[in-house]
DOBAZA-466303 format. One record per residue (C-alpha): residue number from 1; x, y, z. Coordinates in steps of 0.2 Angstrom, whole numbers, padded with zeros to 4 digits. Example, Ala and Ser with C-alpha at 12.3 -4.5 7.8 and 13.67 -1.06 7.14 Angstrom:
# DOBAZA-466303
  resi     px     py     pz
     1   0062  -0022   0039
     2   0068  -0005   0036
END
This chain:
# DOBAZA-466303
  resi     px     py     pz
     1   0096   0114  -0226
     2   0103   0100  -0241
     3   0099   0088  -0248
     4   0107   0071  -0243
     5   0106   0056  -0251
     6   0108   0039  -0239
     7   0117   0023  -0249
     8   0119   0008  -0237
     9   0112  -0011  -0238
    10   0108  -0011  -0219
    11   0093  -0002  -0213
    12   0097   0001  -0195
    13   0112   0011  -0202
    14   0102   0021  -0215
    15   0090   0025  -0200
    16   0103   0030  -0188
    17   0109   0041  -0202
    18   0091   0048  -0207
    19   0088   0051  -0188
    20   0104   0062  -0184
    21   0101   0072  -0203
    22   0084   0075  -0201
    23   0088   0083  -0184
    24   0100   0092  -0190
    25   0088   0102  -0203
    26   0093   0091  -0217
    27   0081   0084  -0233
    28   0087   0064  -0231
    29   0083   0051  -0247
    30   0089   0034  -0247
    31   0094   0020  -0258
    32   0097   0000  -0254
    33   0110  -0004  -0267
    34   0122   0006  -0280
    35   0110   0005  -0296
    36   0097   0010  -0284
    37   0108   0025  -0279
    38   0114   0029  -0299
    39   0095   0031  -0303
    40   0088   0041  -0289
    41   0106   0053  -0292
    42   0103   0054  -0311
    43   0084   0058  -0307
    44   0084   0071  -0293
    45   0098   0082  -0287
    46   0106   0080  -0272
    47   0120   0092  -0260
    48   0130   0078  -0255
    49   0130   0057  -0255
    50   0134   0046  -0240
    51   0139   0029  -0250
    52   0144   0011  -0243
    53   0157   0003  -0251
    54   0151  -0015  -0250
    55   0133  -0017  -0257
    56   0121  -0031  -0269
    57   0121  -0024  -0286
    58   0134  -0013  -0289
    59   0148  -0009  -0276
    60   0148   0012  -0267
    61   0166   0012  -0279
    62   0156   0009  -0296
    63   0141   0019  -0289
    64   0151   0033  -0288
    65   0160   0032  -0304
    66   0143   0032  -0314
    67   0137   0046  -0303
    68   0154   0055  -0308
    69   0148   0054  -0327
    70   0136   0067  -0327
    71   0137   0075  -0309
    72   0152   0080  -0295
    73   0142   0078  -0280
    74   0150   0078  -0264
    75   0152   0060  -0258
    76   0157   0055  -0241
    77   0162   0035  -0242
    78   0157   0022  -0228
    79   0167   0006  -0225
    80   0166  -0009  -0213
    81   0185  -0010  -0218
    82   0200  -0001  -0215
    83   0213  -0006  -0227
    84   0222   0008  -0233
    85   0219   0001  -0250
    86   0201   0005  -0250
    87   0203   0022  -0242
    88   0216   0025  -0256
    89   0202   0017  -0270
    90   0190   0029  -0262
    91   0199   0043  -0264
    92   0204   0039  -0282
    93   0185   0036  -0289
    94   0183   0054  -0281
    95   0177   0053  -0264
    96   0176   0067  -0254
    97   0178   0057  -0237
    98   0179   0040  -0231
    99   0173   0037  -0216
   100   0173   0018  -0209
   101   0163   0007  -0198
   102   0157   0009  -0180
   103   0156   0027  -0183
   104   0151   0041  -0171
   105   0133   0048  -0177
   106   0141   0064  -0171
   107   0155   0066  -0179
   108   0148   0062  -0196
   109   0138   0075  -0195
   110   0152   0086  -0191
   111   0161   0079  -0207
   112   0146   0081  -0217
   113   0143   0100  -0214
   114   0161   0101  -0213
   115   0160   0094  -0232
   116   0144   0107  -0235
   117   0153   0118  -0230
   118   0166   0118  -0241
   119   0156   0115  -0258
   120   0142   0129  -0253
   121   0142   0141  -0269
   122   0146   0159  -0269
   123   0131   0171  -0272
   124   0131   0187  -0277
   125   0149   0191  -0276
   126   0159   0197  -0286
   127   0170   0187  -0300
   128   0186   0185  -0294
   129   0197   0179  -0309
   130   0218   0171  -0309
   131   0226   0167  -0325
   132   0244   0162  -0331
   133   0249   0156  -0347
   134   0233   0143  -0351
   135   0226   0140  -0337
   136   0213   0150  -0331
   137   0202   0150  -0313
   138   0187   0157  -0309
   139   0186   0158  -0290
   140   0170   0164  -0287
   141   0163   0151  -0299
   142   0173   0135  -0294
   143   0179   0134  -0314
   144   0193   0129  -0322
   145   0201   0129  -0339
   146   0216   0121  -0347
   147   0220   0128  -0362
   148   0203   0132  -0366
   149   0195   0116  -0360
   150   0186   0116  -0344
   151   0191   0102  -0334
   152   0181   0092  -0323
   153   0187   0088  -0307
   154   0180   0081  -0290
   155   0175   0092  -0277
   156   0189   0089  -0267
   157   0201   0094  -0281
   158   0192   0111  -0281
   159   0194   0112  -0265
   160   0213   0108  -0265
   161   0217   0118  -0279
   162   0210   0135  -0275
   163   0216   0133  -0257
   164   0234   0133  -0266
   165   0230   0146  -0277
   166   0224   0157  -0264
   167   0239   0154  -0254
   168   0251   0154  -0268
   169   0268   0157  -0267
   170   0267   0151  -0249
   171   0274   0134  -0243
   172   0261   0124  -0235
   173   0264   0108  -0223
   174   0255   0092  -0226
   175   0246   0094  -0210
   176   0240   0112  -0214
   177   0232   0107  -0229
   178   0224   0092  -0223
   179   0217   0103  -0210
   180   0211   0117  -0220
   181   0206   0108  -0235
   182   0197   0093  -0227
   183   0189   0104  -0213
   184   0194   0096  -0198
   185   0207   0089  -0188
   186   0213   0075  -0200
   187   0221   0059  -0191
   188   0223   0050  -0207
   189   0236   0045  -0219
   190   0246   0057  -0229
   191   0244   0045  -0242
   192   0227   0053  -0244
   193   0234   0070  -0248
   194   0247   0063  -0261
   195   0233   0054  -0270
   196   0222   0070  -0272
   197   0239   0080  -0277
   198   0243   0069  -0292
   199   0225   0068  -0296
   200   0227   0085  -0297
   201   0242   0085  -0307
   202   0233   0075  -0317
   203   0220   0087  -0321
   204   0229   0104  -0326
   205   0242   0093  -0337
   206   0256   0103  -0344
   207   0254   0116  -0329
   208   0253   0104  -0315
   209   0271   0113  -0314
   210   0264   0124  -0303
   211   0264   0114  -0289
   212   0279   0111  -0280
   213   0282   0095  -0268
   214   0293   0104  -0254
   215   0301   0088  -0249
   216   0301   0084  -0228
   217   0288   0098  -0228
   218   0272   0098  -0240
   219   0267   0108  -0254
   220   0268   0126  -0264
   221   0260   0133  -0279
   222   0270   0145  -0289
   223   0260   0158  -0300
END
């Protein structure tokens, strides 16, 4: 069972929502609007955050930015629109998912345990440590550190990053990565993996060398 927490101005959809979760074995809370949602994040803890993009108060984009400040919960984006702009924003503020509107009740809850899935911590085994030069990964704790520094990335960057550590050395397509990273089969853009990559880069500074574009093909992290 997690804990979800339900963003969206519409009620019918946070009770189509609420319905499918709750049957699924899952603890739902819900917000009507982006401060609404920053408040009840900031106050209780949650395992992952369905947002809308387009609500009164405070847009799901700026919603998440100040959740972001003092929490990386999971988020999985909703969207009446499907401009590859916002999908990109989406990924960019550090959303997990983006999924948009009509959407099969269904197949979000495949994408939500899928995202569960993938953030669900370790416990009780045992610490499995990689280190080169300054940067330094703990597996089994999801941690990273740059030169000392622990960085703070999304949970989506975790989930990129150690999938290329563990498989270092090894040339990955775009499309297995986007299959094993995301969870699922992935029809998206690959636009949305590039995004994540320079994130990523982004992160580990000096030793975002380690990741190798492999030009026609995908990626490879050398360590």
């Amino acid at each position: 069972m997690a804990k979800i927490l339900v963003v969206d101005d519409e009620e019918k959809i946070r009770d189509l929502i609420l319905k499918y979760a709750k049957f699924e074995g899952h603890e739902v809370r819900m917000a009507a609007d982006g401060i609404s949602a920053v408040e009840s994040a900031r106050k209780e803890p949650c395992d992952l955050i369905i947002m809308d993009v387009m609500m009164p108060e405070l847009d799901g984009f700026s919603a998440v930015k100040e959740i972001r400040k003092t929490a990386q919960t999971p988020v999985l984006m909703l969207s009446a629109r499907n401009e590859e702009y916002d999908r990109i924003h989406g990924f960019e503020t550090g959303a997990d998912d983006y999924v948009t509107k009509p959407f099969s009740p269904r197949e979000l809850m495949l994408r939500i345990e899928a995202i569960l899935k993938r953030t669900q911590k370790t416990n009780g085994a045992s610490r499995e440590i990689w280190s080169k030069e300054g940067l330094t990964a703990d597996i089994s704790a999801r941690t990273v550190r740059v030169d000392g520094e622990t960085v703070s990335m999304s949970p989506k960057e975790y989930d990129l990053f150690f999938y290329l550590l563990k498989n270092r050395d090894i040339a990955l397509t775009r499309e297995k990565l986007l299959s094993e990273v995301w969870g699922y089969d992935y029809f998206g853009e690959d636009r949305t993996l590039d995004t994540h990559i320079k994130r990523l880069r982004r992160s580990l500074g000096p030793y975002a060398k380690y990741i190798v574009t492999l030009r026609g093909l995908g990626y490879r992290f050398e360590g």
